[in-house]
C-alpha positions as CSV (number, residue, x, y, z in Angstrom):
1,X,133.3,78.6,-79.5
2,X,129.7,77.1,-79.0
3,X,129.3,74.0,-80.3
4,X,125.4,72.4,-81.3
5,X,125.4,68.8,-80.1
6,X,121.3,69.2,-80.1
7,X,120.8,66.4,-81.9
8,X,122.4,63.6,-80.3
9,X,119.4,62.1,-78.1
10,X,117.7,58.8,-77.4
11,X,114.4,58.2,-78.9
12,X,111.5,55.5,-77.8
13,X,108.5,57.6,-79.2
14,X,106.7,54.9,-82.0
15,X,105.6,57.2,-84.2
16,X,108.6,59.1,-84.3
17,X,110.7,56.8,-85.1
18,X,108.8,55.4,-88.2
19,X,109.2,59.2,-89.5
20,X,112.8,59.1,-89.1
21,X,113.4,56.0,-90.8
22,X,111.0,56.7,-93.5
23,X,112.8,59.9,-93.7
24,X,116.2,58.4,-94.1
25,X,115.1,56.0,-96.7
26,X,112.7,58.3,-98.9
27,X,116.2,60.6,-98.6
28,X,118.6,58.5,-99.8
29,X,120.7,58.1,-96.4
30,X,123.2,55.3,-96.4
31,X,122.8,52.5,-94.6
32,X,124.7,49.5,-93.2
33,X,124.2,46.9,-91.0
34,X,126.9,46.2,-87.7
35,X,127.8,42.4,-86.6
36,X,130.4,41.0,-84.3
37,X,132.6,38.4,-86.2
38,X,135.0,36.7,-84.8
39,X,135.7,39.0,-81.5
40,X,135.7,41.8,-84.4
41,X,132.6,44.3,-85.0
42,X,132.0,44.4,-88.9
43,X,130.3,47.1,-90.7
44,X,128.6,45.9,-94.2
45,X,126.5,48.4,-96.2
46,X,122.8,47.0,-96.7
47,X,120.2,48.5,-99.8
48,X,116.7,49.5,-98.0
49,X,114.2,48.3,-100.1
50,X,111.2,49.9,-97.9
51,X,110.2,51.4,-95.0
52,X,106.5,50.5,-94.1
53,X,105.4,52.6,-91.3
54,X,102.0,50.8,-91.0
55,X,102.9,47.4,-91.0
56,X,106.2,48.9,-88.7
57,X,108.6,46.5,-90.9
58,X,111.7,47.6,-92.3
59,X,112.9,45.7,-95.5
60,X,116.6,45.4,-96.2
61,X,118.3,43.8,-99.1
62,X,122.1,41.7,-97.7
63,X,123.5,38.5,-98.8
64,X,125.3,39.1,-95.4
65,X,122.0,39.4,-93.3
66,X,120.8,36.3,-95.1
67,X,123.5,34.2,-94.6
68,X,123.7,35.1,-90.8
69,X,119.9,34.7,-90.6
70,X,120.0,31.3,-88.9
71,X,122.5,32.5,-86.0
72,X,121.7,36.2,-85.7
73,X,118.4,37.8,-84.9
74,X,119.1,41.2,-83.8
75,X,120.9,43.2,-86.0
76,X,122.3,47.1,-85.4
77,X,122.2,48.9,-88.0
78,X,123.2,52.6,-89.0
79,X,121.7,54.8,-90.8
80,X,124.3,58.1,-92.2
81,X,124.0,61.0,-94.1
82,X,126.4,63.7,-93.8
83,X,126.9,64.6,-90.1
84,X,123.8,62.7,-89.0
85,X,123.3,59.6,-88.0
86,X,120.3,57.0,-86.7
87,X,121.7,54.2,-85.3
88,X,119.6,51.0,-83.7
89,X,118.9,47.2,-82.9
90,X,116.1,46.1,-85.4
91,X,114.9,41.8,-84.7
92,X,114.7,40.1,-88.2
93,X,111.2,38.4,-88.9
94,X,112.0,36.4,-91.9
95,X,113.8,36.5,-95.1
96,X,112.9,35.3,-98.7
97,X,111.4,31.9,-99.5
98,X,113.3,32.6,-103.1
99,X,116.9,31.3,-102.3
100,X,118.2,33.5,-105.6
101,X,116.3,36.6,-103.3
102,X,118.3,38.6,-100.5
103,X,115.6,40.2,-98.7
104,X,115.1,40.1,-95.1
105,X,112.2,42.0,-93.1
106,X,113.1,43.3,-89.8
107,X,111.0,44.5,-87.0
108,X,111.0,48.1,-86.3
109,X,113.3,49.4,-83.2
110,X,111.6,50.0,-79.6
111,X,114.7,52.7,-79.5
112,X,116.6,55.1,-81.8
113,X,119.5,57.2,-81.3
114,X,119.3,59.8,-83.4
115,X,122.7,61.5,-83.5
116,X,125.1,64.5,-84.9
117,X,128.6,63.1,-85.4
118,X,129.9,66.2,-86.8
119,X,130.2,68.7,-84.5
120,X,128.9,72.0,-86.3
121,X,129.9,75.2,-85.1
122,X,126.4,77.3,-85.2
123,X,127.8,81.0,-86.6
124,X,125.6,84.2,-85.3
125,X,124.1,85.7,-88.5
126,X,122.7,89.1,-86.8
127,X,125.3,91.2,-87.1
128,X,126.3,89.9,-90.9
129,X,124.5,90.9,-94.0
130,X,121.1,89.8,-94.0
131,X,120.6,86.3,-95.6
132,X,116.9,86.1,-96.7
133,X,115.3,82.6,-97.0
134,X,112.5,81.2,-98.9
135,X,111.0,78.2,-97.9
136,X,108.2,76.2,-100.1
137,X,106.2,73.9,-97.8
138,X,103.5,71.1,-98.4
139,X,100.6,72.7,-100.8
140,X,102.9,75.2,-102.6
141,X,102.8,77.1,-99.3
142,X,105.5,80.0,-99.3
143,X,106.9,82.0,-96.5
144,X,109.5,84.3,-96.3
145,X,112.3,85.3,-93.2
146,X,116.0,85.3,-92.4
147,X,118.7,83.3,-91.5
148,X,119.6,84.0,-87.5
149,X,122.1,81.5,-87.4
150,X,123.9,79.1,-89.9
151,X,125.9,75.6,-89.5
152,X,126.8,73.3,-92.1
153,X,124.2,71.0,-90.7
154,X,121.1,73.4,-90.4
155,X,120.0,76.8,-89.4
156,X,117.8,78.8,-87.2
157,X,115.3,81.0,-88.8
158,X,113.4,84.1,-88.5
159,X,109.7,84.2,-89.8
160,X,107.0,87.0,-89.0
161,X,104.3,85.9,-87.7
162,X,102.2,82.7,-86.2
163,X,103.9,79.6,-88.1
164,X,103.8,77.0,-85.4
165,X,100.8,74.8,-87.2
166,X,102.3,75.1,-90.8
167,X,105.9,74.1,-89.9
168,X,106.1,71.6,-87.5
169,X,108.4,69.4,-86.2
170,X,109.3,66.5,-88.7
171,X,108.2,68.4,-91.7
172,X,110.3,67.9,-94.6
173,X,110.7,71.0,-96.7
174,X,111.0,70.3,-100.2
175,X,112.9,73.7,-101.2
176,X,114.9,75.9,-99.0
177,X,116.4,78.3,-100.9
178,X,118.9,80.9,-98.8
179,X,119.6,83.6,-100.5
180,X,123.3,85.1,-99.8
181,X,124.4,88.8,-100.8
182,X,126.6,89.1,-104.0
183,X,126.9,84.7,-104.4
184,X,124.8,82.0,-106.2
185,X,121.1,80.6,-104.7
186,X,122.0,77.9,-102.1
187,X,119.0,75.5,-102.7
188,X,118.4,72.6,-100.0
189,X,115.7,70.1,-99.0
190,X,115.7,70.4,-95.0
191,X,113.4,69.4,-92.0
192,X,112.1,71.4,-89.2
193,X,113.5,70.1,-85.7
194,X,111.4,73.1,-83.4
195,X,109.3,75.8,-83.9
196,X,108.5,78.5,-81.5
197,X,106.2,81.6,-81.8
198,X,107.5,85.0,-79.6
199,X,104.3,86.2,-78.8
200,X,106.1,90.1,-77.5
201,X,107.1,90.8,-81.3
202,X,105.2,88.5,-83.6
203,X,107.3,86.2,-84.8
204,X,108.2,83.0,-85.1
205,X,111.5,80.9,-85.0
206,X,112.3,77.3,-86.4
207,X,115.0,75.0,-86.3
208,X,116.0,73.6,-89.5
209,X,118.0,70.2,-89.8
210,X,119.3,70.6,-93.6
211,X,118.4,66.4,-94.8
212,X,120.1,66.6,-98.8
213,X,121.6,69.8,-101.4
214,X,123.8,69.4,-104.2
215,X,127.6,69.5,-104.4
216,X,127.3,72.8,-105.7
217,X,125.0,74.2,-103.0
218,X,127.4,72.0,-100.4
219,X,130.0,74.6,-101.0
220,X,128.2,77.5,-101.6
221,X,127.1,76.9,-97.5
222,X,130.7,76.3,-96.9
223,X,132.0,79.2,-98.3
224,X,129.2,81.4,-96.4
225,X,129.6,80.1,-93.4
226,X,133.8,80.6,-94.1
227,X,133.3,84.0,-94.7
228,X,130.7,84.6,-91.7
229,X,132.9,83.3,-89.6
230,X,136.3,85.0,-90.4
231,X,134.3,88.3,-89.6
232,X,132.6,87.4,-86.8
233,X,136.2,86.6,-85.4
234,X,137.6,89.7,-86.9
235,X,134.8,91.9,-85.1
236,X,134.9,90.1,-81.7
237,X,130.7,88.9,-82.4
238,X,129.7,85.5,-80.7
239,X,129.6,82.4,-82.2
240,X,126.1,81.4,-81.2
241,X,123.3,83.4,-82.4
242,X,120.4,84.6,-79.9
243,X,116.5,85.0,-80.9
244,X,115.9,89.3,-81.7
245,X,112.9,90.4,-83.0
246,X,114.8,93.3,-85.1
């Protein structure tokens, strides 16, 4: 059984780390902030506030951050949405001057570690009906493939032609809709983790991280990828689906 782990990795990169953050917060991710209290680690959820990738400065609002202020200046924190997770040491600046307020501003990180907690078994798509996929990028920009292969966490898909400048990594794609024979329209914001263009048969593969969908469209996937894999298993196919230009 092959198992995606891809995106558990350590990340130092500035400017990537303000788009991951940003991302989390603009996306609804859950956050919460991790102290050690009496010899026992304590996990407290924390309400972002903003995310200011100029001024690098992440705004949190905790009565428990506030009232630790004075002993604690580095704080770890978590960020969590489904199976993903970015978790990191922030150094508070300051909090409020208004003592009825519960904001503190913390420095961004100098290192990320953006992980997958849920292991996600990554089902080969080739040899099942076809799944199209429509994605609508930045600009109203539409583009057309197929699903190669298909976890509960994201997907790898097949696009014709050159695509490497119009999806790139980090972009959010507002609607992915994946398009399953005889079910419903799963619809899903994701974000592209890797492009990369086959230049022998024109066409392009990207990696999509799938960032927020519906509870209806949550098991709509779940029931797809159920079904793939139950005949994959049936047929003898692999798990893990290889790039084809077919």
């Amino acid at each position: 059984m092959s198992i995606s782990t891809e995106f558990d990795r350590e990340i130092s990169d500035s400017k990537e780390i303000g788009e991951l953050l940003q991302m989390a917060f603009l996306h609804g991710w859950n956050f919460s902030c991790m102290q050690l209290v009496r010899n026992h680690l304590t996990s407290d959820d924390v309400t972002v506030l903003d995310v200011n990738v100029f001024d690098r400065e992440l705004i949190v609002d905790s009565d428990v951050l506030v009232a630790s202020s004075e002993k604690t200046r580095v704080v770890a924190f978590r960020a969590q949405s489904g199976g993903l997770s970015l978790i990191f040491k922030a150094t508070l600046e300051g909090t409020s001057k208004d003592p009825s307020a519960c904001e503190c501003t913390f420095r961004f990180p100098q290192f990320l570690r953006f992980s997958q907690l849920r292991k996600a078994v990554r089902i080969n798509m080739l040899d099942q009906s076809a799944i199209p996929v429509t994605l609508y990028a930045d600009r109203g920009e539409q583009f057309q493939g197929r699903v190669i292969d298909l976890s509960a966490t994201g997907a790898k898909i097949q696009l014709l032609g050159d695509v490497s400048s119009k999806l790139e990594p980090m972009q959010v794609i507002e609607d992915c809709q994946l398009i399953p024979p005889n079910s419903r329209t799963v619809d899903l914001k994701a974000q592209v983790r890797g492009n990369f263009f086959d230049t022998s048969c024109g066409v392009s593969f990207i990696r999509c991280e799938f960032v927020e969908m519906g509870e209806t469209d949550e098991s709509e996937l779940q029931k797809l990828i159920s079904a793939a894999l139950r005949q994959n298993r049936a047929e003898g196919i692999g798990l893990y689906g290889q790039e084809a230009c077919a």
